[in-house]
C-alpha positions as CSV (number, residue, x, y, z in Angstrom):
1,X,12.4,-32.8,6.4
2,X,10.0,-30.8,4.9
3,X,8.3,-33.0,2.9
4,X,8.0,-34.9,5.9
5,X,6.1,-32.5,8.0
6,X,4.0,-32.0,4.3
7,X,3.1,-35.9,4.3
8,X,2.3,-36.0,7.8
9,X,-0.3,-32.9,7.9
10,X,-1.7,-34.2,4.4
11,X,-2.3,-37.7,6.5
12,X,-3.5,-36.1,9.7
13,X,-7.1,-36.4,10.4
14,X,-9.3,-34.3,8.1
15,X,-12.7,-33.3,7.5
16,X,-14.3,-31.1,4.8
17,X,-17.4,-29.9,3.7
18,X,-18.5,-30.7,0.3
19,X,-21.0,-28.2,-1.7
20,X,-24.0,-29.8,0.6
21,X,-25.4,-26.3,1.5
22,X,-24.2,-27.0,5.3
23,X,-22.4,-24.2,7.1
24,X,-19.1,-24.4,7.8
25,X,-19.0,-23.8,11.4
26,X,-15.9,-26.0,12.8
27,X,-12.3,-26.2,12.3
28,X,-11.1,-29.2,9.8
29,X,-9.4,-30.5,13.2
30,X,-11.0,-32.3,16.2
31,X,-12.6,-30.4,18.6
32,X,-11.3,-29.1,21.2
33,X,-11.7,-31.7,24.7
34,X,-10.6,-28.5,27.1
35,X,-11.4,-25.1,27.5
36,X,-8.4,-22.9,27.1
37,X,-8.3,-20.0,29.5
38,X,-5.6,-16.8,28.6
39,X,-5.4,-14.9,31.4
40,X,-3.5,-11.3,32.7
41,X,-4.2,-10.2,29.1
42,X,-5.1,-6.3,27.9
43,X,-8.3,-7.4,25.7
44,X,-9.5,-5.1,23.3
45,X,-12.9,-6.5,22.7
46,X,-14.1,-3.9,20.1
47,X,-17.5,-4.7,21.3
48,X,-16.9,-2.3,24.2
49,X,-13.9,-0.7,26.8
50,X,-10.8,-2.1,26.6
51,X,-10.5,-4.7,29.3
52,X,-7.2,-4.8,31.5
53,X,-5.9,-7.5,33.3
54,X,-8.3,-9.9,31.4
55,X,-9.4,-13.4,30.5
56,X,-11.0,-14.7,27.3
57,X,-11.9,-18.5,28.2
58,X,-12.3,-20.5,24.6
59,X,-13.8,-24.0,23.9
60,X,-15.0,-26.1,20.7
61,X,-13.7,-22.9,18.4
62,X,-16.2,-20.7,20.2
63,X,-15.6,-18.1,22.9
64,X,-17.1,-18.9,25.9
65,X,-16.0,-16.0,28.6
66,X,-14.3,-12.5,28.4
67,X,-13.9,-10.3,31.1
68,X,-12.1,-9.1,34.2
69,X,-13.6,-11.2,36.1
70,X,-14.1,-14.5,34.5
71,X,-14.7,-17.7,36.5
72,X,-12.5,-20.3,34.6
73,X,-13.9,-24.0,34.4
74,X,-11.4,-26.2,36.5
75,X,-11.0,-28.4,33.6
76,X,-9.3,-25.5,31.7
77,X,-5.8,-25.0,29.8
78,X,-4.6,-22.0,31.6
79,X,-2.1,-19.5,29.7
80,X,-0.7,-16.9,31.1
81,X,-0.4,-14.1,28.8
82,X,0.8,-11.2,31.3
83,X,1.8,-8.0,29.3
84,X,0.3,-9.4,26.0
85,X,-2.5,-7.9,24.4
86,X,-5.1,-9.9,22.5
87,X,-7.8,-8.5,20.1
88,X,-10.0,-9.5,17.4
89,X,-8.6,-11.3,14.1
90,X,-7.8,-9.0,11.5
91,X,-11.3,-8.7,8.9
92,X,-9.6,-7.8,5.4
93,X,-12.2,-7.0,3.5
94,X,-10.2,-6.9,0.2
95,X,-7.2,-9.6,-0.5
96,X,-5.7,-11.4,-3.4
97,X,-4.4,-14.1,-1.5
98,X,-4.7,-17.7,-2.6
99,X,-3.5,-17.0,-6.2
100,X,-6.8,-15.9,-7.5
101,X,-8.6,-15.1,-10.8
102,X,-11.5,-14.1,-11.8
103,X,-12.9,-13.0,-15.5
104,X,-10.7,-13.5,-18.7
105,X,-10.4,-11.2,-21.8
106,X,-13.5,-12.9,-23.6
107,X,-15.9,-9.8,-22.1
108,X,-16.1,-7.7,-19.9
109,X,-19.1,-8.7,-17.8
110,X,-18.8,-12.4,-16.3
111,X,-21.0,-12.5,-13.2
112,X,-20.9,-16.5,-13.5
113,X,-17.1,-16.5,-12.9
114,X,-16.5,-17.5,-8.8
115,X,-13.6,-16.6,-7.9
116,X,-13.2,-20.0,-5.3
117,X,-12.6,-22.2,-8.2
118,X,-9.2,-20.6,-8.6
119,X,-8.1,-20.3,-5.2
120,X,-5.6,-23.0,-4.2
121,X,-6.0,-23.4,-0.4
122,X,-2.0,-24.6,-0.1
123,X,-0.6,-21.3,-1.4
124,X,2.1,-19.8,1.4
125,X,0.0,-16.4,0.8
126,X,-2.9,-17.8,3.1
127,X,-0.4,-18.5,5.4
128,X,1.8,-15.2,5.3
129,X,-1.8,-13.6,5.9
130,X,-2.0,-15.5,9.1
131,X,1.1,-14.6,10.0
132,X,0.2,-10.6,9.7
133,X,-3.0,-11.2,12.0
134,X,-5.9,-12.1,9.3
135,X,-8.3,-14.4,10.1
136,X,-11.0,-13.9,7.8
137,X,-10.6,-12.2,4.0
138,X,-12.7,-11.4,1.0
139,X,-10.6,-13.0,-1.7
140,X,-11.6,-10.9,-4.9
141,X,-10.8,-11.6,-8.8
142,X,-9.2,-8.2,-10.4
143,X,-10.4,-4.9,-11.5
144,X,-9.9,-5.4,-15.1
145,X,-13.9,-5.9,-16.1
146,X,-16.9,-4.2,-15.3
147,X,-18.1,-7.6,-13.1
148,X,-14.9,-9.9,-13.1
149,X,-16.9,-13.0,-10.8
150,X,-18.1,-13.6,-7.6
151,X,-16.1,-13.1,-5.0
152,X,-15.0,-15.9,-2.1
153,X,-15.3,-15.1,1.6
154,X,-12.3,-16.8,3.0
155,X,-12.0,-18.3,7.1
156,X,-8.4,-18.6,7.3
157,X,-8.3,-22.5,8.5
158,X,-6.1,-24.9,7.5
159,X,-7.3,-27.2,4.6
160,X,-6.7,-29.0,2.2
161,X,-9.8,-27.6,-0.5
162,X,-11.8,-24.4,-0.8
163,X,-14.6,-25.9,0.6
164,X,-12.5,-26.2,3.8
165,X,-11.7,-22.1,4.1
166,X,-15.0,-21.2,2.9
167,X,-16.5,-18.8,5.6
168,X,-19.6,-20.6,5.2
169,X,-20.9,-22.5,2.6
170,X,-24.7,-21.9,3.7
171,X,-26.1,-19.2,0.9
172,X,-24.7,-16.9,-1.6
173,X,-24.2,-14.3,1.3
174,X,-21.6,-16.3,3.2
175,X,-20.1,-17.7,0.0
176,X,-19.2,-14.2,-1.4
177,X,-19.9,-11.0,-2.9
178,X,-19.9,-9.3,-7.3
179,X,-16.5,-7.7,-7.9
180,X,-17.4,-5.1,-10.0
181,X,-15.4,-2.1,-11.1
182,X,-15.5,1.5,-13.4
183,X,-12.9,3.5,-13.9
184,X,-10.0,3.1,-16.1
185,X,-9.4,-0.3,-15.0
186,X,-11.9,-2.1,-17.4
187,X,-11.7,0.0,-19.9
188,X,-9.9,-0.1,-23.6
189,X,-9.2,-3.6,-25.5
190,X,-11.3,-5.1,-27.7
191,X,-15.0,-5.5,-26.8
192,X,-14.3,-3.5,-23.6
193,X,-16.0,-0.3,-23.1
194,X,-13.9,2.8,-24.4
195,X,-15.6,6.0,-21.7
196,X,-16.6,5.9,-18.6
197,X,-20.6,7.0,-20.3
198,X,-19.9,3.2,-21.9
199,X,-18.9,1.4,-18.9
200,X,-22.0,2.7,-17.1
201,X,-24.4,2.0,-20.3
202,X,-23.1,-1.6,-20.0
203,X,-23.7,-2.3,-16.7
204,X,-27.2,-0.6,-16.9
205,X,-28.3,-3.0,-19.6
206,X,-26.8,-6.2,-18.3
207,X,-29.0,-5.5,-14.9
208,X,-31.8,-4.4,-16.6
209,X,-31.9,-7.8,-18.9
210,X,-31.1,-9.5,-15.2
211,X,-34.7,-8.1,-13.6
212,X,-36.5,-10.0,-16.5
213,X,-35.0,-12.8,-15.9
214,X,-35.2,-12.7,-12.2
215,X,-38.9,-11.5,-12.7
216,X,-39.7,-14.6,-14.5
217,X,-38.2,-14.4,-18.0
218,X,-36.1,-17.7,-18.4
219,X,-36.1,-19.5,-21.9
220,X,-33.3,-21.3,-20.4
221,X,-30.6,-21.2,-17.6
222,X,-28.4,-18.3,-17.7
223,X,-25.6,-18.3,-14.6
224,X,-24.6,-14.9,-14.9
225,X,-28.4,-13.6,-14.8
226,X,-29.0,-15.8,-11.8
227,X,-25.7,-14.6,-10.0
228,X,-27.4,-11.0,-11.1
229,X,-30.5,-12.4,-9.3
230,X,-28.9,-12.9,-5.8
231,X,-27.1,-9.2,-6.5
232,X,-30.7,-7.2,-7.5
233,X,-32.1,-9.1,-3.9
234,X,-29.8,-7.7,-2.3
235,X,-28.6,-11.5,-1.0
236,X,-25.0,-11.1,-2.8
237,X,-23.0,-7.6,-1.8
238,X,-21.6,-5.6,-4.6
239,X,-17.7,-5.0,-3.8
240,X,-17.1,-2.0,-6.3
241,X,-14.0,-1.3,-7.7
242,X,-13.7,3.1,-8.0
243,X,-11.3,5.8,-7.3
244,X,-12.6,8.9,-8.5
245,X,-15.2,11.2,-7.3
246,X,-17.3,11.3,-10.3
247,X,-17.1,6.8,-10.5
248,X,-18.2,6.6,-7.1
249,X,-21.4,9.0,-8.0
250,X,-22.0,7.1,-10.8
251,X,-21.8,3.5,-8.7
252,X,-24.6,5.3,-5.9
253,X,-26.6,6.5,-9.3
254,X,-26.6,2.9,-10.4
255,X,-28.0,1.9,-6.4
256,X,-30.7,4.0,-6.4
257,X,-32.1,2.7,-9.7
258,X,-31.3,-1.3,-9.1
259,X,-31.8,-1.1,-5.4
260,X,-28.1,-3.3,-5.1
261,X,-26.3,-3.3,-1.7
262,X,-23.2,-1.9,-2.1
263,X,-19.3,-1.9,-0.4
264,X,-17.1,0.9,-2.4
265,X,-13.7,-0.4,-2.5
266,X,-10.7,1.9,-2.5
267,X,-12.8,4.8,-3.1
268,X,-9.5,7.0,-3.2
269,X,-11.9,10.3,-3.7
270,X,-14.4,9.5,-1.3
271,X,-12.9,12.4,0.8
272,X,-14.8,14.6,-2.0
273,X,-18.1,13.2,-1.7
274,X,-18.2,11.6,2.4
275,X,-21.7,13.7,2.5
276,X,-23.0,11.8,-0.1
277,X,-22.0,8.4,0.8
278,X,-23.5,8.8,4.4
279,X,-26.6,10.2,3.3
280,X,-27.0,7.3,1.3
281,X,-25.6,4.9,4.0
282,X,-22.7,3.6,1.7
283,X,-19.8,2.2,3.3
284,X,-16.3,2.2,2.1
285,X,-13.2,-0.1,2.2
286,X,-10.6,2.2,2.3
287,X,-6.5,1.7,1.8
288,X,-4.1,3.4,2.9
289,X,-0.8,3.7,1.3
290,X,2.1,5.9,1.9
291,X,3.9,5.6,-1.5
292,X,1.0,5.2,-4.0
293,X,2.4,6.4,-7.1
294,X,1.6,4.9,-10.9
295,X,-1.7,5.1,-11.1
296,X,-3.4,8.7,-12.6
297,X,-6.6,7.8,-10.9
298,X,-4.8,8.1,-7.5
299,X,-3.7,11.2,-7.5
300,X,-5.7,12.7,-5.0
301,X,-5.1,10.3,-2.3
302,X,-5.1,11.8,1.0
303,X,-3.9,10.4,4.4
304,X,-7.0,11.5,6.4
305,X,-9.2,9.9,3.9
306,X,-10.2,7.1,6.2
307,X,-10.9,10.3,9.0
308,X,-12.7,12.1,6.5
309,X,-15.1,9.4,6.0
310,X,-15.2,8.6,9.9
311,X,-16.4,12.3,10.7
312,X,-19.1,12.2,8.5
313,X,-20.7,9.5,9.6
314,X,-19.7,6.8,7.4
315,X,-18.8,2.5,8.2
316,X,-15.2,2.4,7.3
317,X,-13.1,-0.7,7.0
318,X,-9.1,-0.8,6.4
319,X,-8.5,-3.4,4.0
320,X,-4.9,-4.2,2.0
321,X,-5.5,-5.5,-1.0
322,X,-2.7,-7.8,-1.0
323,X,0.0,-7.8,-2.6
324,X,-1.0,-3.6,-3.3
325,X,0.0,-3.4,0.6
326,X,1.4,-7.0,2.2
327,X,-1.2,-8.5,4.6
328,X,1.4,-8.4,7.0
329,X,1.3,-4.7,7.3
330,X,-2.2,-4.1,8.1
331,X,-1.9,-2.9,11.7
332,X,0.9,-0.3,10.1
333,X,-1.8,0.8,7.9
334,X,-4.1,1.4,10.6
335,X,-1.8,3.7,12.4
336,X,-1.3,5.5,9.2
337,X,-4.7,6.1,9.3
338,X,-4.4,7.5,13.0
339,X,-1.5,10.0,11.9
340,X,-4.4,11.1,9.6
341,X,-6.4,11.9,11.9
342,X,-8.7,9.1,11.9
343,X,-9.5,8.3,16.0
344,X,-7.5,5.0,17.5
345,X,-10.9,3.1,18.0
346,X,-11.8,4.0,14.7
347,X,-9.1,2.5,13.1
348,X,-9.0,-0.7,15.4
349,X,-12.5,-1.5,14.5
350,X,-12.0,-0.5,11.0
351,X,-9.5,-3.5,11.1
352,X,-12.3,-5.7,13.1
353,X,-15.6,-5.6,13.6
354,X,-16.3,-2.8,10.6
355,X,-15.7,-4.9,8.2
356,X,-17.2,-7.9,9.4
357,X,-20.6,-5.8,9.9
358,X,-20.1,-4.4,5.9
359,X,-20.0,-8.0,4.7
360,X,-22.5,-9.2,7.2
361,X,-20.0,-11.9,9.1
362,X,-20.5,-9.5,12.5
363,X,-22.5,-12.8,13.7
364,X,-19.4,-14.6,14.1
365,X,-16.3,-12.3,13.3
366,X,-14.8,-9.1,14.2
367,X,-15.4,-8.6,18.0
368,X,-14.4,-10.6,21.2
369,X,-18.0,-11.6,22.8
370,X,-19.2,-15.7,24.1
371,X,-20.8,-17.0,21.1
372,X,-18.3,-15.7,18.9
373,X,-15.7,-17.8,16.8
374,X,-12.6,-17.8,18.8
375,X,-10.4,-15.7,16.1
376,X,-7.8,-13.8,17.7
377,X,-4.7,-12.6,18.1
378,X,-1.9,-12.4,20.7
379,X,0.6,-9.2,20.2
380,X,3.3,-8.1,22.3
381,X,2.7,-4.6,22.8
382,X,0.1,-1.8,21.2
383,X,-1.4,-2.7,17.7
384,X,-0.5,0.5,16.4
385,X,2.9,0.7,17.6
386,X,5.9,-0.3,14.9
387,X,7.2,-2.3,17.6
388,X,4.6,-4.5,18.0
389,X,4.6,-8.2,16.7
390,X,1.7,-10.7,16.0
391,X,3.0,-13.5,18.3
392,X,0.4,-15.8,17.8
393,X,-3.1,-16.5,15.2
394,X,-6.0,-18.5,16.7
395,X,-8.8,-19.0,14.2
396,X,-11.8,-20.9,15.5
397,X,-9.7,-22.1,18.5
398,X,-6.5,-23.4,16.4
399,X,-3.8,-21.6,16.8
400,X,-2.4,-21.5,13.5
401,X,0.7,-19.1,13.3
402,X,3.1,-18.7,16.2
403,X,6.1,-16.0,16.0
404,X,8.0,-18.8,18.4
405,X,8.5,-21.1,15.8
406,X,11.2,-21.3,12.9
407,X,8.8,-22.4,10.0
408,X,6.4,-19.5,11.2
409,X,9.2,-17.0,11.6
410,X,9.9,-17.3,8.1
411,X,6.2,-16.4,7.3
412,X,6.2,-13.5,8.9
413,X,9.9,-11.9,8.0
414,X,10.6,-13.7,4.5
415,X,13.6,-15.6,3.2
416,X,14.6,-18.6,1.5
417,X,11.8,-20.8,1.2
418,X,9.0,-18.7,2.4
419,X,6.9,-18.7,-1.1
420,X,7.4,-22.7,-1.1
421,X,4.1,-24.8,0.2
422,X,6.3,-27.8,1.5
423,X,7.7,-25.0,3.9
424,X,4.2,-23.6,5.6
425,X,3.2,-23.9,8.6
426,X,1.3,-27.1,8.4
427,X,2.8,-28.8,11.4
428,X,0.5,-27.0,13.7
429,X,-2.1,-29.5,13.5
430,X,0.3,-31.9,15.1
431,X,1.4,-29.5,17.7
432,X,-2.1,-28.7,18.8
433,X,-3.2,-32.1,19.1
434,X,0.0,-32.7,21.4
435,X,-1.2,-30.2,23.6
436,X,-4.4,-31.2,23.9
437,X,-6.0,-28.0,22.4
438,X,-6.5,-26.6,18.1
């Protein structure tokens, strides 16, 4: 049986994008033919006051309407969603879905690496993600090199190659970000830097040797200098690795003299320096665990780090860093970071809209407004209540993961056969087309 539902969605009707520099704007499935109209839902926009006793009208992936009072095209798919509330997809802006890798133990600077050759689009991660509310992710390599690869912004379709879940395949700004990292992490082993003064002295000379390139200095191709390139423009974000006060001064040090955009990630200390970082408009990805443990660099992990951050001003995202917390427990973590005082919008944008504005996807992602790509989610009661289940996972007007169903059940709660790719949810391609919607 499951093979056959396998064979069936590996036969359905497909399209992908090859590397042809063309965004990826659509769904690998038709189009939708109707609008679909949800109505008698609490919306929590994130682009403004929640909106009670709404409707969000959707068409060809795209939302078309939100509001109170929405006229609804008579063509429409109306669902009535009374007592539901729907809000944006969940941004993550730091995953290890998709069974990625990055750098291997040859050096411990590879900027050429990208991380989207590894990623195999049919791992049951991608769909367990779904299945905890994500809809878009930045799939990073590890944290075991001072630049491990390029990183891989992942739209959580269905398909059957990376170039079907690329976000967009349009630039090296849609495509992904630089992993980088100090700390402990990349340090120690053979050829890797042995002090934190190395790490930095590294970095500083591979960047410095990248501006002469950029500037003009090219005996002949070098990857990693031109992936350097699109970092010293400013077109390719740096997603940097660092827990400790004194890494994450050394990171805005190395800013101000290359002039790099940059997304601190983790940033367990940042409590200890959230004037700095807003004075130099720095934003930080920040996770929340309540049981860290094992890791020295850690140790001064606070709960109210993410409201630390908030009150001084600076753009915070929640992010999980899967499997370090399980994508399917990012709403928990946000009300984790309410308990620490961080405010309930806070922590509903920094699971939305936050993020998609520190990786520049806010055009498209993060918030419920027309224009938008219709990725949201349907939950049975408060996001930041431990009651509350993701019911259903639209992305770009498919709805992909739906709590009703057996095989989608199992992503979401585990069991036999939830780690197995002939068990994902790939029916739903079927189902949609049944129904006349994606």
């Amino acid at each position: 049986m499951a093979f056959a539902k396998s064979r069936r969605w590996a036969i359905a009707g497909l399209t992908g994008t090859a590397l042809t520099g063309i965004a990826l704007t659509a769904s690998p499935v038709a189009a939708q033919e109707r609008p679909v109209a949800f109505t008698g839902a609490r919306i929590l926009t994130m682009a403004g006051e929640p909106i009670e006793n709404g409707t969000i009208v959707i068409k060809d992936g795209k939302i078309v309407a939100v509001g109170a009072n929405v006229a609804i095209p008579a063509d429409a798919k109306r669902r009535a969603v009374d007592g539901r509330v729907i809000m944006p997809g969940i941004v993550d802006t730091h995953s290890h879905i998709g069974q990625v890798a990055g750098a291997d133990g040859s050096g411990p600077i590879q900027p050429e690496v990208r991380a989207m050759d590894s990623i195999n689009p049919f791992s049951t991660s991608i769909d367990k993600a779904r299945a905890g509310g994500v809809t878009t992710a930045n799939i990073m390599p590890g944290s075991g090199h001072l630049m491990s690869g390029q990183t891989f912004y992942m739209k959580l379709r269905k398909g059957r190659t990376v170039e079907d879940i690329a976000f967009a395949m349009k630039g090296a700004a849609a495509l992904g970000g630089m992993k980088m990292a100090n700390g402990t992490n990349p340090m120690g082993g053979s050829g890797f830097p042995g002090t934190r003064a190395k790490s930095a002295s590294l970095v500083r000379e591979q960047l410095t040797e990248a501006k002469a390139y950029c500037d003009g200095d090219r005996k002949k191709r070098d990857l990693g200098k031109e992936a350097l390139c699109e970092v010293l423009s400013g077109e390719r974000l740096v997603h940097f690795h660092t827990h400790r006060a004194d890494d994450i001064m050394t990171v805005l040090r190395l800013k101000q003299e290359f002039g790099f955009s940059v997304l601190i990630q983790h940033g367990t200390e940042t409590w200890k320096v959230a004037e700095e970082l807003a004075k130099a408009g720095v934003p930080v990805s920040n996770i929340t665990l309540d049981a860290p443990g094992g890791k020295l660099e850690t140790v001064d992990l606070r709960m109210d780090n993410a409201a630390i951050l908030e009150r001084a001003g600076v753009l915070v995202s929640i992010h999980s860093d899967d499997a370090i917390v399980d994508s399917r427990m990012m709403l928990r973590e946000a009300a984790l970071a309410v308990r620490g005082g961080m405010s309930r919008d806070g922590a509903l944008r920094a699971l939305t809209i936050n993020g998609a504005k520190q990786m520049r996807l806010d055009a498209r992602v993060g918030s419920l407004e027309v224009g938008k790509d219709a990725d949201f989610l349907v939950l049975d009661g408060d996001p930041l209540s431990t009651y509350t289940h993701v019911l259903e996972t639209w992305v770009e007007g498919d709805k992909l993961f739906d709590r009703s169903l057996p095989e989608d059940l199992l992503m979401a709660t585990g069991g036999f056969g939830a780690g197995s790719p002939m068990e994902a949810s790939h029916h739903h391609w079927e189902i949609a087309e049944a129904e006349g919607h994606n």
